[in-house]
N, C-alpha and C positions, 0 to 999 in steps of 0.2 A: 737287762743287758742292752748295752748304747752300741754298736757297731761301728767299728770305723766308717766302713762302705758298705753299701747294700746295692746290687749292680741295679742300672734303674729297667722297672717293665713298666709299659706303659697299653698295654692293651691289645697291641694288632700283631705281637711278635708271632702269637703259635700260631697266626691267621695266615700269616704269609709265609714263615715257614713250612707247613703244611702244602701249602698251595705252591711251593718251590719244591717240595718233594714229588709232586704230583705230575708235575710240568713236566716229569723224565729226563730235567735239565738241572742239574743238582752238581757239577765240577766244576762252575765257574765262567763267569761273564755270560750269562743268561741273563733273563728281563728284568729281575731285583738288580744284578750288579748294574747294567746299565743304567738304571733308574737312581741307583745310588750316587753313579759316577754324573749323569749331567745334572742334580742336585744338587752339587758341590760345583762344578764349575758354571751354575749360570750364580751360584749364591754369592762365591765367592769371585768371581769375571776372571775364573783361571784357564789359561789355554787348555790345558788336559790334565785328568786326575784317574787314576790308577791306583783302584782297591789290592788294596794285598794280607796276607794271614797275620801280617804285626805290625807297627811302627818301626820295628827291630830289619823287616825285612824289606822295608820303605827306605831304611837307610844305606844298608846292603845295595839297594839298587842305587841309589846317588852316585855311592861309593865306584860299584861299576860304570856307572855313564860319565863319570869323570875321569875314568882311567887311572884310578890311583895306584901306584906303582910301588917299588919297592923301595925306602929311603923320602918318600916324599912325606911332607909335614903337613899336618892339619891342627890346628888352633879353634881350641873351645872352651868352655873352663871346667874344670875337675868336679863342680860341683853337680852332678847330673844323674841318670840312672848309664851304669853301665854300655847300653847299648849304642850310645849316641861317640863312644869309643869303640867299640867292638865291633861295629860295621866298616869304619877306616882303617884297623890294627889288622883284618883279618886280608887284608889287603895289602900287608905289610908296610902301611905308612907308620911313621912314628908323630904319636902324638903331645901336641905344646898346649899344657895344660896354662890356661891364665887366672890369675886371681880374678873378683866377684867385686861387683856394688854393694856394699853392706844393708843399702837400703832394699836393693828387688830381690838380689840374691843372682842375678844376672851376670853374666862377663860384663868386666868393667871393660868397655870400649876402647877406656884413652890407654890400655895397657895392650891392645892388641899389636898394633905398630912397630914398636921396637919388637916383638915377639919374630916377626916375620923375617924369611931370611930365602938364598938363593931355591931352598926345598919347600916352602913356603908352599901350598896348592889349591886350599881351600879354609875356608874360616867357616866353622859353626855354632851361630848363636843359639843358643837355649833359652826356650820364650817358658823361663818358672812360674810356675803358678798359674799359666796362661796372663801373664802380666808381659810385654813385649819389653825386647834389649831396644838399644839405641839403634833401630836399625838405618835411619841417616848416614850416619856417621861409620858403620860398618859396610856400606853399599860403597859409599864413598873412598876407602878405604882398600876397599876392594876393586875399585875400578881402576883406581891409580898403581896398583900392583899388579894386576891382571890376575886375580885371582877369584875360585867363582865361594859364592856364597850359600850352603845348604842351612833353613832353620827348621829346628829341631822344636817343630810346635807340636810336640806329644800332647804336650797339654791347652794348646793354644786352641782348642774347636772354640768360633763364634767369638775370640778377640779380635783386636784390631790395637792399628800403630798407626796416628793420625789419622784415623779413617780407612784403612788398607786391612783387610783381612792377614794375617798371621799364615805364615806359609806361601803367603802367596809376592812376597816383596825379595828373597831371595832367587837365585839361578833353578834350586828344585827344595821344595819342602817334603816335611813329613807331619801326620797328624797319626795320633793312636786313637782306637777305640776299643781298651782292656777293659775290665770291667770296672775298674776304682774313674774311668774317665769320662766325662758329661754324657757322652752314648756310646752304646758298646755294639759291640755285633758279633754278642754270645759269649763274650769272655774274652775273646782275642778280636786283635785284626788290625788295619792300617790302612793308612791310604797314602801315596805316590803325588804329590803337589809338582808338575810341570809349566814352568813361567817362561822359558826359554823352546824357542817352538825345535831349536836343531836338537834337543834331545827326545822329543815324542819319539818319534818310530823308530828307534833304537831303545829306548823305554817297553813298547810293545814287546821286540823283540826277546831283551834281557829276562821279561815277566815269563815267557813263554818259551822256557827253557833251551833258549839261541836259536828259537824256530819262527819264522817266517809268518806261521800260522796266522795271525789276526790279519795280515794281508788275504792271506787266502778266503778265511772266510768271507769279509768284504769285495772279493773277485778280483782284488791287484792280480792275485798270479793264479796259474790253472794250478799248481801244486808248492805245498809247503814243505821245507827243509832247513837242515841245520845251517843258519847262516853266520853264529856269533854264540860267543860265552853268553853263561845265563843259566837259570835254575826255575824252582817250581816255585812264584811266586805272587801266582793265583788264589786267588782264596777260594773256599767251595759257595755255592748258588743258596746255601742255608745260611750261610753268616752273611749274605747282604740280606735277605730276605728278612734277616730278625734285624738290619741295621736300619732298613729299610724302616719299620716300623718302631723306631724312633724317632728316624728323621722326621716321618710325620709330625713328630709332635714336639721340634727340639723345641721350638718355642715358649714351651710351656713350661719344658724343662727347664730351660734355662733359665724364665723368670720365678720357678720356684727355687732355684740354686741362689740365685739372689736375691730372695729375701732371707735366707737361711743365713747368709753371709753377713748381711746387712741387718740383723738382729745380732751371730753375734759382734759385729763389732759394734753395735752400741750398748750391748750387755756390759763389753768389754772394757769400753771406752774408760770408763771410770778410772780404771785398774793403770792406763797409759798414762792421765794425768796426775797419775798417784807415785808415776815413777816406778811401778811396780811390773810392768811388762812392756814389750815396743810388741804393736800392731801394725800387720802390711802396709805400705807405701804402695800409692800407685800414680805415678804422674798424671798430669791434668792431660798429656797426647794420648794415653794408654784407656784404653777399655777392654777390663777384663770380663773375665767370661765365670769366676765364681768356680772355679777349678776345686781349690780347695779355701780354708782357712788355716791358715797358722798362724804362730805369734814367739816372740822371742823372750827367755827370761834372764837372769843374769850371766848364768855359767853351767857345765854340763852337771854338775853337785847341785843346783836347783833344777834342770830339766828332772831329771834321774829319780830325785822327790818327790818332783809332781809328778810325773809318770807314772810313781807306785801310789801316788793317792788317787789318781783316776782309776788305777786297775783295781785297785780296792772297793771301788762302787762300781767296777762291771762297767767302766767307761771305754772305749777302742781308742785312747790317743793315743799316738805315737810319734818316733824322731824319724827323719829322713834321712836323704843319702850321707851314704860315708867317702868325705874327699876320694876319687876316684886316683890321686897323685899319690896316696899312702896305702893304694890297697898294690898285692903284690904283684899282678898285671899291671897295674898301673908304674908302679918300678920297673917293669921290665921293660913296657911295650912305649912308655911315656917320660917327657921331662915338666917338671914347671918351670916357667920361665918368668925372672924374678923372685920377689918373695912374698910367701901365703902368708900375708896380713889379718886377711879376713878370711879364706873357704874356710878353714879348719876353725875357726873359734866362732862364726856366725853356725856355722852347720852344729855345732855343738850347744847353743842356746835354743837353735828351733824347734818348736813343736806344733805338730799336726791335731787339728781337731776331726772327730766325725761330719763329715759329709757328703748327703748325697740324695738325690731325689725321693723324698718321702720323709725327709728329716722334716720332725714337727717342733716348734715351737718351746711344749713342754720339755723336749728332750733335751733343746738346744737351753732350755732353761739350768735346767739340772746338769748339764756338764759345766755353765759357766758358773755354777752355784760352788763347786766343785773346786773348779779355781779362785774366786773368790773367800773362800773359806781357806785355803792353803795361805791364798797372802795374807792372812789374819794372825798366822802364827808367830 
């Protein structure tokens, strides 16, 4: 059996989880969370970063810090996981789904514009595959509206857009660390990207269920209270402590995620100039991070085939998200704006390969062997 995702372990996690048990500090922002949090902000040169228990609840807080209200529009494109709409909807904004680049799988840019209108409030690009949107051109776009920009770099650990770390070129990012994503911190968790310094301490606050408290511990004030909305959205002193012992070594990670990428697409290669599949696009500005591999075949009657012939050899491939405009939250709580050219019939050719730290060679052999042998028939 080939496994889609195997979460990665790298050596130090039961080390310093143990040793954050031990510490008698184990609910959060203790010496692993902080150790986490300025890792990420001298790596990446972001004002403040703010671990929390998802990416899900990283965007819940955006949502909050930008006050989104009842009636107000958010624009992003339908083709995503769930959450990157369910943190603006539960806020009761309604959401402007946009059609997609057929090439990244990204919101196509040049379609945001006309989308936009007097309820307009925020634009969120979705960095797929850890491959970056245009973000130029949505910065811009967004400045002459006044509107702020949140990206939704779930998948974006360790990319970059022109040289810019991902997450960190928008008003407030988000990063996940689930398990299926370059490093986890136990299965769940997330982290809070701050570029705009007027939303930190109101960030603090919101994490900290509208309490005061992180002033307090630092000695702003003699005592802490409810000062503002807000929820539990600390993560516990065990999930940075096992995050923590990744981060040690994303390096290592990340340059075995691509070579595993970078074999199969020369496995693959062949099969592209044969007309037989399209292989990822990544612009020459864009450095991706090896998130995952997928590749596109003619139509969902060919995906749906080879799916059953990988699952016939105990292969893990699989399709991704289902247009988030046709599921039936997505009717309720959302419009598309214009016409789905491409989410629904790219989403419907993609498929996902196995990836993930500890993927070797042979295996990556044998699933391309896989495909290979399908287009033969």
């Amino acid at each position: 059996m080939i496994h889609f995702n195997k979460p990665p372990h790298v050596g130090n996690e039961e080390k310093y989880v143990l040793e954050a048990m031990k510490s008698l500090k184990i609910s959060g922002d203790g010496a692993f969370s902080r150790r986490c949090q300025k890792w990420f902000e001298e790596r990446l040169t972001c004002k403040k970063t703010l671990l929390t228990p998802s990416c899900t609840h990283a965007l819940e807080m955006a949502a909050l810090l930008l006050d989104i209200q009842e009636g107000d529009e958010v624009i992003m494109p339908s083709y995503t996981f769930v959450s990157t709409a369910d943190a603006f909807a539960l806020r009761g904004a309604r959401i402007v789904f946009v059609d997609i680049n057929p090439k990244t799988m990204n919101i196509d840019e040049t379609l945001i514009e006309r989308a936009i209108t007097p309820q307009t409030k925020v634009i969120v690009p979705v960095h797929y595959a850890g491959v970056a949107c245009e973000m130029d051109i949505i910065m811009e776009i967004a400045t002459r509206y006044n509107l702020f920009v949140v990206e939704d770099a779930a998948q974006g650990f360790e990319s970059t857009y022109k040289g810019k770390p991902l997450g960190t070129i928008g008003h407030l990012g988000a990063f996940s660390f689930h398990e299926t994503k370059n490093v986890t911190s136990g299965g769940e968790g997330g982290l809070l990207l701050i570029n705009d310094e007027q939303f930190i301490q109101r960030a603090e606050i919101i994490r900290e269920k509208g309490t005061n408290r992180s002033l307090f511990f630092r000695g702003m004030v003699d005592k802490y209270s409810w000062v503002d909305i807000g929820s539990s959205y600390l993560p516990c002193e065990l999930q940075a402590a096992y995050l923590w012992g990744q981060l040690e070594m994303a390096e290592v990670i990340q340059e075995h995620r691509m070579q595993s990428w970078n074999a199969y697409h020369a496995m693959l290669l062949p099969l592209e100039h044969k007309g037989l599949i399209e292989l990822p696009f990544i612009p020459e500005h864009c450095v991706h991070n090896a998130h995952m591999f997928y590749f596109k075949v003619k139509d969902l009657e060919q995906r749906s085939a080879l799916l059953e012939a990988f699952k016939a050899k105990n292969i893990g491939a699989v399709f991704h998200y289902i247009p988030l405009h046709s599921a039936p939250a997505g009717l309720k709580f959302g419009r598309f704006d214009g016409q789905d050219v491409y989410t629904t019939q790219e989403s419907e050719r993609l498929v996902r390969l196995p990836m993930y730290y500890g993927l070797n060679y042979k295996e990556i052999d044998e699933v391309c062997e896989v495909l290979k042998q399908w287009s033969e028939r």
